[in-house]
Structures are given as structure tokens and as C-alpha cells.
C-alpha positions in Angstrom: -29.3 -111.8 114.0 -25.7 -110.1 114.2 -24.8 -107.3 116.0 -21.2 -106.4 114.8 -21.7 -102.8 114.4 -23.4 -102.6 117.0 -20.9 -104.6 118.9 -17.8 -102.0 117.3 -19.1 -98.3 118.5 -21.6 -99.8 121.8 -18.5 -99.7 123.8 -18.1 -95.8 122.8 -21.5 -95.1 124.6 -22.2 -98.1 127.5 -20.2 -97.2 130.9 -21.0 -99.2 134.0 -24.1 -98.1 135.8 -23.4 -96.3 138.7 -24.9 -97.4 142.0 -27.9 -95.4 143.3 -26.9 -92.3 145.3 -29.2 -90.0 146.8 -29.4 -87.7 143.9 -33.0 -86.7 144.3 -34.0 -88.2 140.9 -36.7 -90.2 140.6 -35.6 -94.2 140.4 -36.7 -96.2 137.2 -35.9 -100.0 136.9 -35.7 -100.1 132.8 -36.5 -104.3 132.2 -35.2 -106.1 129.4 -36.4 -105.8 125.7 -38.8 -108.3 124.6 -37.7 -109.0 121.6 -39.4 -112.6 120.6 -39.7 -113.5 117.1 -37.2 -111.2 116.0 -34.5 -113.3 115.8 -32.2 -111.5 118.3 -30.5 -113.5 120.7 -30.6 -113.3 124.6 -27.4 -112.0 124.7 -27.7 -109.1 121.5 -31.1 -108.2 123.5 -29.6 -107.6 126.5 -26.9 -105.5 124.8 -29.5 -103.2 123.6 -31.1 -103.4 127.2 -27.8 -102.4 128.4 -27.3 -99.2 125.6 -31.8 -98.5 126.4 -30.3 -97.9 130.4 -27.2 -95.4 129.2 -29.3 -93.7 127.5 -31.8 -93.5 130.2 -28.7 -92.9 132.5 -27.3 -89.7 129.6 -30.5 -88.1 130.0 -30.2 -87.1 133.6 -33.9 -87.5 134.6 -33.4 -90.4 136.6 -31.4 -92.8 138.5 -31.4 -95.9 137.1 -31.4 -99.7 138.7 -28.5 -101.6 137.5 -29.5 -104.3 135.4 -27.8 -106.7 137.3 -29.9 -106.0 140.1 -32.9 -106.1 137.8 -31.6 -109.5 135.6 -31.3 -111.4 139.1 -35.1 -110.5 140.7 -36.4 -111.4 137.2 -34.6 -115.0 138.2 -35.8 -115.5 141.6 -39.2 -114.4 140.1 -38.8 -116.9 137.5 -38.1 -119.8 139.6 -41.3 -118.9 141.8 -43.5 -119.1 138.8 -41.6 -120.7 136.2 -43.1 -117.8 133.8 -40.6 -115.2 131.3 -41.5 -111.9 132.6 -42.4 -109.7 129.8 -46.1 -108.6 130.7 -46.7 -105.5 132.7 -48.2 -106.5 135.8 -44.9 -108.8 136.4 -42.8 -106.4 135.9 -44.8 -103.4 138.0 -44.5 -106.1 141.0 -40.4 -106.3 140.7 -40.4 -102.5 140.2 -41.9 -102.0 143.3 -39.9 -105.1 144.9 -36.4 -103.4 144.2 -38.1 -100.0 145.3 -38.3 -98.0 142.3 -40.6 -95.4 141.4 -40.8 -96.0 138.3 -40.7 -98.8 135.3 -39.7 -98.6 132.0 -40.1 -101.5 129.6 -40.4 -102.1 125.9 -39.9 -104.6 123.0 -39.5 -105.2 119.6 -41.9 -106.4 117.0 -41.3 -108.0 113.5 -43.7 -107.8 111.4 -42.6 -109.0 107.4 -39.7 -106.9 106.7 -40.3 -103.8 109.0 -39.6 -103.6 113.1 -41.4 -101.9 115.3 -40.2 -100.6 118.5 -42.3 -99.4 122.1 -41.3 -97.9 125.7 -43.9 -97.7 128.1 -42.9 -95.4 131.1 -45.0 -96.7 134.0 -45.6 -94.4 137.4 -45.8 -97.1 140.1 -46.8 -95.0 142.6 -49.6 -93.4 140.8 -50.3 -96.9 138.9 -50.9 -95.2 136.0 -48.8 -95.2 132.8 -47.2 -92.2 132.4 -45.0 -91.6 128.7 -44.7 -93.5 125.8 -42.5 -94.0 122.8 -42.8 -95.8 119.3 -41.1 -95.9 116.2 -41.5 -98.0 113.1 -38.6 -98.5 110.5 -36.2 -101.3 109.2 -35.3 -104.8 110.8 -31.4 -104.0 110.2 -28.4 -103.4 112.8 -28.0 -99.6 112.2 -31.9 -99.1 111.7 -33.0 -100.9 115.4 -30.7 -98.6 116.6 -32.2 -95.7 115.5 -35.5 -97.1 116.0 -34.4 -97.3 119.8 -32.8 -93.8 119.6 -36.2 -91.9 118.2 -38.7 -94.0 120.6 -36.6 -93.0 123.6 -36.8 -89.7 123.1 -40.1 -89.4 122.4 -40.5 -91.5 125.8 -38.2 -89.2 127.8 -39.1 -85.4 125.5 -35.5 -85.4 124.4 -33.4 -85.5 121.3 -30.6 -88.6 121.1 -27.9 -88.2 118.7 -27.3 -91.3 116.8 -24.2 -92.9 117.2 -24.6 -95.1 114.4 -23.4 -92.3 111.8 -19.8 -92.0 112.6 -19.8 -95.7 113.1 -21.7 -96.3 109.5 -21.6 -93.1 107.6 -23.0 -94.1 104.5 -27.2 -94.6 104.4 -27.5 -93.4 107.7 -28.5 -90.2 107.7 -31.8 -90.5 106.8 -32.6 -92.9 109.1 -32.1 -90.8 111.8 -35.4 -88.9 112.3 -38.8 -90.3 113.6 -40.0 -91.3 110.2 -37.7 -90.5 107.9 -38.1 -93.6 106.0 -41.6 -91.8 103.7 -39.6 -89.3 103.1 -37.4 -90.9 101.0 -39.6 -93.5 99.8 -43.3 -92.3 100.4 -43.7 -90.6 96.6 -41.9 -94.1 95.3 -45.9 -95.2 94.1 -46.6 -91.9 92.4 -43.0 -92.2 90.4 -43.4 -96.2 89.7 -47.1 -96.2 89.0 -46.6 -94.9 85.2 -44.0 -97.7 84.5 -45.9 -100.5 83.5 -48.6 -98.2 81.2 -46.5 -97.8 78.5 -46.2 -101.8 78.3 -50.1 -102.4 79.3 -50.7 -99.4 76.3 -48.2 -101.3 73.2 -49.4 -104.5 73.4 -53.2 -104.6 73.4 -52.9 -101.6 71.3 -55.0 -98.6 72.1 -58.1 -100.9 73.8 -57.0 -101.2 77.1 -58.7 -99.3 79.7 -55.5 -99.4 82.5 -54.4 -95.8 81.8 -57.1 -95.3 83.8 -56.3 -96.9 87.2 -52.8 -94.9 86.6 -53.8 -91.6 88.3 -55.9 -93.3 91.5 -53.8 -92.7 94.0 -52.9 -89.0 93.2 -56.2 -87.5 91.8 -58.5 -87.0 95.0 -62.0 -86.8 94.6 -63.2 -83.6 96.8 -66.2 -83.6 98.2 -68.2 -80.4 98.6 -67.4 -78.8 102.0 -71.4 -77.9 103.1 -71.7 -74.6 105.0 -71.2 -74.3 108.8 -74.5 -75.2 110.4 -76.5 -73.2 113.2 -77.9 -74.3 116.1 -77.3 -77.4 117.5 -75.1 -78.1 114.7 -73.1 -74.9 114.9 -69.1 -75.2 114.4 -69.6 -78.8 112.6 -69.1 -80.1 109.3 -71.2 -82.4 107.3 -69.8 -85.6 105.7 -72.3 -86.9 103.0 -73.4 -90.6 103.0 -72.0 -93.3 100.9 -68.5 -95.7 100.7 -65.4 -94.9 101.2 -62.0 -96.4 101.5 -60.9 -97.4 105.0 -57.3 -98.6 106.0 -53.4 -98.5 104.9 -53.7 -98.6 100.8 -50.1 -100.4 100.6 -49.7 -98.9 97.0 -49.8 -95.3 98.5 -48.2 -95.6 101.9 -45.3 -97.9 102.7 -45.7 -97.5 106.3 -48.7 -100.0 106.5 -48.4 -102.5 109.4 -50.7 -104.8 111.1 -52.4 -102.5 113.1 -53.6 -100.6 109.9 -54.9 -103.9 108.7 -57.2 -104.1 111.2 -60.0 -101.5 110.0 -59.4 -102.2 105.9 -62.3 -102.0 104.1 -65.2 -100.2 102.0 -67.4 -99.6 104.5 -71.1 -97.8 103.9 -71.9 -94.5 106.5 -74.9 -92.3 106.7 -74.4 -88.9 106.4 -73.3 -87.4 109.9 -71.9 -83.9 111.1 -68.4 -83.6 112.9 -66.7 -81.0 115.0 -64.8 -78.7 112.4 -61.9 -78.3 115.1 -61.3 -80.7 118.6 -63.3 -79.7 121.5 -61.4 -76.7 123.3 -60.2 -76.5 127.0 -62.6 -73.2 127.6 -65.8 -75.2 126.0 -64.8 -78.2 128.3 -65.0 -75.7 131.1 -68.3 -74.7 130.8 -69.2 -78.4 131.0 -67.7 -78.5 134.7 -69.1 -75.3 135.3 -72.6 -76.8 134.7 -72.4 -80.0 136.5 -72.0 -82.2 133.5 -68.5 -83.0 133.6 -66.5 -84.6 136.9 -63.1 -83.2 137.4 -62.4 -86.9 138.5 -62.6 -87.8 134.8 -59.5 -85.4 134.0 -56.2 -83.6 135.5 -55.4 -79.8 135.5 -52.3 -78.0 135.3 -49.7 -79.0 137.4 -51.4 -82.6 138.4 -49.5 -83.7 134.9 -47.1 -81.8 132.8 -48.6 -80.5 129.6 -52.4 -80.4 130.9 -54.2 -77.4 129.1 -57.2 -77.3 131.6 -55.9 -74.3 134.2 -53.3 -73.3 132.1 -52.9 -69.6 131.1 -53.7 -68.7 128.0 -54.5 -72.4 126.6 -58.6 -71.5 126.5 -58.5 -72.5 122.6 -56.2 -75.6 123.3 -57.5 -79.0 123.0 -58.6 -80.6 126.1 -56.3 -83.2 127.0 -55.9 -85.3 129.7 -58.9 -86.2 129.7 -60.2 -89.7 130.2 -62.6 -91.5 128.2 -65.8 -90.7 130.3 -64.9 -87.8 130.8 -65.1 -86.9 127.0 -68.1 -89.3 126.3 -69.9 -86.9 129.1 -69.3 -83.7 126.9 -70.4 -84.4 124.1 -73.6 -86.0 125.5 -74.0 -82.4 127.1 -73.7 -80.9 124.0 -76.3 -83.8 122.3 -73.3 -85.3 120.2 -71.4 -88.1 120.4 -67.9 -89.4 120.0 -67.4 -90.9 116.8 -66.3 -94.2 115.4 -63.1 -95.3 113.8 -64.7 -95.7 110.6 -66.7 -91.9 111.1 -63.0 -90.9 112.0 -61.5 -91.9 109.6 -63.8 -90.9 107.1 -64.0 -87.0 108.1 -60.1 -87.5 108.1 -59.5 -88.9 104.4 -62.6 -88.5 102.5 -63.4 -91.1 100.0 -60.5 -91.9 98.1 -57.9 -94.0 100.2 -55.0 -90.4 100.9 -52.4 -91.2 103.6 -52.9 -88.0 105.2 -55.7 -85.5 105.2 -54.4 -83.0 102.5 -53.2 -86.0 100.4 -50.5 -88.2 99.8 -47.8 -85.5 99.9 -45.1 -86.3 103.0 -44.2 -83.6 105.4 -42.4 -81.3 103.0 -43.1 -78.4 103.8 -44.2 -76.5 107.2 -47.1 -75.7 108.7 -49.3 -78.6 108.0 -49.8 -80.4 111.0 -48.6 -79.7 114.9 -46.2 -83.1 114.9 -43.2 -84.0 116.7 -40.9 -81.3 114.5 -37.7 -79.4 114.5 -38.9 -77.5 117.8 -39.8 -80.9 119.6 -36.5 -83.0 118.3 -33.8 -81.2 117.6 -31.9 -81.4 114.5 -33.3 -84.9 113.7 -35.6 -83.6 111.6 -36.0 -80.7 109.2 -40.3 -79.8 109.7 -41.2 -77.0 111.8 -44.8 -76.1 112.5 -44.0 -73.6 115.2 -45.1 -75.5 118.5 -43.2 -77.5 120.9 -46.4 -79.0 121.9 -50.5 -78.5 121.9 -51.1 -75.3 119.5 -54.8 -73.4 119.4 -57.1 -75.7 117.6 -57.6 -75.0 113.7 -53.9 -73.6 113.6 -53.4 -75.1 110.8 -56.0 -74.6 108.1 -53.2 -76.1 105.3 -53.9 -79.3 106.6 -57.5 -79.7 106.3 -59.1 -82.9 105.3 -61.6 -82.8 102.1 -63.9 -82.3 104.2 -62.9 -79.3 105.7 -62.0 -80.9 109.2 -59.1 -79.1 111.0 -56.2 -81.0 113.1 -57.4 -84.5 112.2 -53.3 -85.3 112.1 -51.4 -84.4 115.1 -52.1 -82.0 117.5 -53.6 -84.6 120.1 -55.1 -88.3 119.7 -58.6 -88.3 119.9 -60.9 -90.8 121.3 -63.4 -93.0 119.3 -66.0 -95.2 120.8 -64.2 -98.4 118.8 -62.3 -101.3 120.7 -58.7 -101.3 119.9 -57.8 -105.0 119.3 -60.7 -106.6 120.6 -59.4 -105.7 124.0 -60.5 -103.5 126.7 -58.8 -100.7 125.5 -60.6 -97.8 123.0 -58.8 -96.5 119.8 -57.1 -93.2 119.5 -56.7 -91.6 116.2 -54.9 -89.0 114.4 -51.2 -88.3 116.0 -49.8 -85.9 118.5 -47.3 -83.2 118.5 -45.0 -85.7 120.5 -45.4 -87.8 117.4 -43.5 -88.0 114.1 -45.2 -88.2 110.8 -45.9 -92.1 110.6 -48.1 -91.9 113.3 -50.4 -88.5 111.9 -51.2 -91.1 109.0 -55.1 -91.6 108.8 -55.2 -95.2 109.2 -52.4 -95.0 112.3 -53.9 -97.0 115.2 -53.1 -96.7 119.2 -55.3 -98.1 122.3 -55.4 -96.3 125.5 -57.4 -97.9 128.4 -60.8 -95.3 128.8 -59.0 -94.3 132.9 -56.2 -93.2 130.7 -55.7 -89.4 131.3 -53.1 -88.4 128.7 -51.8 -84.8 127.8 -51.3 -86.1 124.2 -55.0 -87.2 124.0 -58.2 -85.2 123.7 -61.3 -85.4 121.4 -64.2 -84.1 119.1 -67.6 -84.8 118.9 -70.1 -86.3 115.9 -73.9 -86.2 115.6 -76.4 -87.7 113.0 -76.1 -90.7 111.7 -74.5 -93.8 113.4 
């Protein structure tokens, strides 16, 4: 794959690496991009390592290894174990070896025509990762670029300009924010759906039923929103047995990948009752105070920035950083239960295949989900919902699912009690406010490990059927 405009404005931004002073930043070893099957070469990828480590550097947030330093322990570790290192626990062991505090390491991901890119910022001293960063887009020069640019500053809670405009100026714009991509092409279905009917209408005459399928992905079948229960079911909303379509509908939503493909299906449910909003720091509280719930399963204000539990005036927050047990134990307490991906997803979307819960309708206007907006990024994007990160839960009652379910996109992930992967980790639905809009899709897909105690991940409970 070329680099060349890459190669013409990288100069502009990459400036030797200074050599650690005592600045009394912490010290981050960022490793090379793995970037295998993607058809960049060594050379291009470390490059982009090189530009990842300015930026890094730009922020002023840390001090950063020279990559020198880092390139030659990778050899020596190399010729030890004759192995690429490119898997975390590799990597964590030459962080410490070169006495950093902290890791940073990514890659990049081909998948058809579309790249994906990831950071994972990794707190060796804690052993516990501590930030991450993700965007999806195009495979070309200018778009990897950007792709870097947006998952860095999600990873780091900062806003990069993209340098690619004033080297590029013509398509770029619009590359530049999270997710712009569905912006421009996300109503591309509704627009391109009616083109073949006329044809499918002249020739077999007036017999054809295919004007039919025409309006499927627009017209939403709404189910009846049942009353708020009492009792034991008190603040939850019912979602009615039967079918319903699971997983990225590629005719709708041009941001399906692999992950998405995962969960596609039809799938049958019971009927079953779900938590209208997510579970709140103050009701989380009242666990503790009863015993139920171990403050070992989650961190307060001040052990991690952006914790609501012991925060003023966050009692109607969701509770995040909160681990997997730790949210399995409340809502046994409360005789509930954390839902599945395919209950999740179902109180999210309904029954007729939307990309988000109020429809297919991109993030045109404000104020329908708390996502990585205007506040959070800067000028690389134009959607403002008002919050530069949690917001009170049910904030945004434009945004409701068919159902009548509140904050199902954005806000915080929530748990599930489904394996992400077949691996050890659990999936986490729904989007954050540190996210942009691709991930607040209702099929969007993360794992977190069930220790993991994340500000951008809380929960709600289900009860009834399983």
C-alpha cells in the first residue's frame, strides 16, 4: 500500500523524540502498529508508529519512550523467543523492562473494503487497562489517517486536528469526525431503494408484489409500550414475546463489520421486563449500604477519573466503573438479572432490523443520545447533546427505543451475560459518551474482561423470561 501523501505533509508534524527528562509526566512506551493483512509495509507502519508517538508526544500528558529504544528491546526480545511481539502480555513485559508506566499499543484491521483501527492504553502498575480508542472508516491513505487521528483522541480525551486537509483539501472534510462516513452515506438505502421498483413494476405489469418490500427498512413496526409495572416490576418495561431481527441489516447500515455478524439472526424470546433507564449510582448505593454489594467489585471518585459513585451530585448517573460481579450482584438483590445480547438488543431495536433505537435516522439533530459530540471533540463534529460525559439517566427521552427503553445508545456500555467472541471476555452494548455515533449502533459489539472496572461501562437489569 503507498503512503505518498502521507509521505508529503508527515514531515510537517513528526520531530525527533526528545529524550526522557524529569518532567513529572507519566512514561508510556507506545509499540508498533500491527497492521497484518492490511497490506502496509514494515516500513509505512512504522511511519505511522512514528506520527501515533508525535501525537502522543503533542498532547502533553506524557513522556514518551523513543521508538528506537522501544524497536531495539522488541529485537533482543525477538531473538530470545523467536516470536513478532504484537500480543499484550509481550508487550506489558518490555514496558516494564524499559521502565515505563504505561503502554500503549494498537493495530489495524482490514476487513473487505473498510479498516478498523484500536489503542489500548494499558496501566502497568495497576495491570489493568486503563483507555481505549476505536474508529472504523476507509482502507485509503487520507482515511487511515484520520482513522488514527479520531481513535487517539478518544484514547487520550482530546481533539486532533487533521493534517490531512491542507495536504488533500478535496473529500476530506468529512472524514474528519468519529463517524462521519453515515452521515453522508447512511440514508444512501432509503434514497436507492425505490430505484429498481419502477423496473420490477413495468415489466411484469401491475402483478408483482415487490413494491412491497420497498418501504422495509423505513416503516418501523411499533410495538405497544405496556404501562410501568408495580412492585417488583416497578420502573421496568415489558417487551412482548415473539421474533425479531438481530444484527447489522447491511441494506440499512453501512457500517456493518464482522463483529456485528456475530449475533445475526431471527431469534425467538419470551416476553421479559427491562429496566426503563440504567441502574443509577444512588440505587447502587443502597446495595452497599445493605451488604449486597462489595466495594471491591467497583471504584469511587477519585480511584479513577470519571467514577460517578462518591461524586457530588451524580446520584441519578449511571453506575460505572463497575465490574461484572459487581453488577450481576445488584440485580440479583433486586431479584432481576442482567440481560442477554439478544434480550439487549431486542429492548434496544424492537422487531424490525433499525440501526439505532429511534430509527434509521443518523445523528442529525441534537439531543438524541449522550455520544462523543461537539462538547467531547471539538470542532470535528457538529452534534451536541449537552454533556461532556455521563448525563442523569433518561436525559434523553427523544431517543427512546419502541419499546420505550431510555439510553440504550450512548451514555455508558452496559453489561450482558453473553461471551464476546467465544472468549473470556462478556459483551458490552450500546455506546458511550466517549464514543462517536458508529459505536451507539444497536448491533455495535465490544468485550471487556468481567475485573474490568470502566467509567464508560455500567448496566441495567431484566426479569421474566430467559
Amino acid at each position: 500500500m503507498r503512503l505518498t501523501s502521507i509521505s508529503i505533509w508527515l514531515g510537517l508534524v513528526l520531530s525527533p523524540l526528545p529524550a526522557l527528562a524529569q518532567t513529572g509526566l507519566p512514561v508510556v512506551a507506545v509499540f508498533p502498529l500491527n497492521g497484518k493483512g492490511t497490506g502496509f509495509k514494515t516500513a509505512e507502519l512504522e511511519r505511522l508508529t512514528e506520527y501515533v508517538s508525535a501525537q502522543v508526544t503533542a498532547s502533553k500528558k506524557y513522556q514518551v519512550v523513543p521508538q528506537s529504544e522501544i524497536r531495539s528491546a522488541i529485537k533482543n526480545q525477538v531473538k530470545k523467543s523467536y516470536k513478532q511481539c504484537f500480543d499484550e502480555k509481550c508487550q506489558i513485559e518490555i514496558g516494564k523492562s524499559i521502565a515505563a508506566e504505561k503502554t500503549i499499543f494498537g493495530g489495524i484491521s482490514k476487513f473487505g473494503k473498510r479498516c478498523m483501527v484500536n489503542f489500548t492504553l494499558y496501566d502497568l502498575e495497576k495491570a489493568t487497562s486503563e483507555e481505549a480508542g476505536s474508529a472504523r472508516g476507509g482502507c485509503g491513505e487520507d482515511d487511515v489517517l484520520n482513522l488514527l487521528d479520531v481513535a487517539l483522541g478518544q484514547l487520550l480525551s482530546i481533539t486532533i486536528q487533521s493534517q490531512v486537509a491542507s495536504a488533500t483539501p478535496a473529500p476530506v472534510p468529512v472524514k474528519v469526525a468519529p463517524a462521519p462516513a453515515p452521515v453522508v452515506h447512511a440514508p444512501a438505502p432509503v434514497v436507492q431503494a425505490p430505484a429498481p421498483a419502477p423496473k420490477a413494476q413495468v415489466q411484469p405489469a401491475v402483478v408483482t408484489p415487490k413494491p412491497t418490500v420497498q418501504p422495509a427498512p423505513v416503516v418501523f413496526q411499533q410495538p405497544k409500550i405496556q404501562p410501568t409495572p408495580q412492585g417488583s416490576r416497578a420502573g421496568m418495561l415489558m417487551v412482548a414475546e415473539g421474533r425479531f431481527t438481530m444484527g447489522c441489516n447491511a441494506r440499512n447500515d453501512r457500517s456493518c463489520d464482522f463483529e456485528d455478524a456475530d449475533t445475526a439472526g431471527n431469534p425467538w424470546l419470551g416476553t421479559f421486563w427491562v429496566d426503563k433507564t440504567e441502574v443509577t449510582v444512588e440505587a447502587f448505593r443502597r446495595c452497599v449500604q445493605a451488604g449486597v454489594c462489595s466495594e471491591a467489585t467497583f471504584l469511587k471518585k477519585g480511584q479513577r477519573s470519571a467514577c460517578n459513585y462518591g461524586s457530588k451530585g451524580k446520584q441519578n448517573h449511571p453506575m460505572n466503573c463497575v465490574n461484572w460481579f459487581g453488577a450481576n450482584s445488584f440485580c440479583s438483590y433486586m431479584k432481576k438479572r442482567l440481560p442477554s445480547e439478544q434480550e439487549w438488543e431486542k429492548s434496544a431495536r424492537g422487531i424490525d432490523g433499525r440501526s439505532f433505537p429511534w430509527g434509521l435516522e443518523y445523528f442529525t439533530r441534537n439531543k438524541l443520545a449522550n455520544i462523543a459530540d461537539k462538547k467531547y471533540l471539538g470542532n470535528s463534529t457538529n452534534y451536541f447533546d449537552g454533556y461532556s460525559n455521563s448525563a442523569p439517566v433518561g436525559s434523553f427521552p427523544q431517543g427512546a427505543s419502541p419499546f420505550g427503553v431510555l439510553d440504550m445508545a450512548g451514555n455508558v456500555h452496559e453489561w450482558t451475560t453473553s461471551k464476546y467472541s467465544n472468549k473470556q471476555h462478556k459483551s458490552v452494548r450500546g455506546g458511550s459518551w466517549a464514543n462517536g455515533p458508529e459505536m451507539a449502533r444497536v448491533t455495535s459489539r465490544l468485550g471487556a474482561h468481567p475485573n474490568e472496572r470502566h467509567p464508560r461501562i455500567g448496566f441495567r437489569c431484566v426479569a421474566g423470561a430467559n
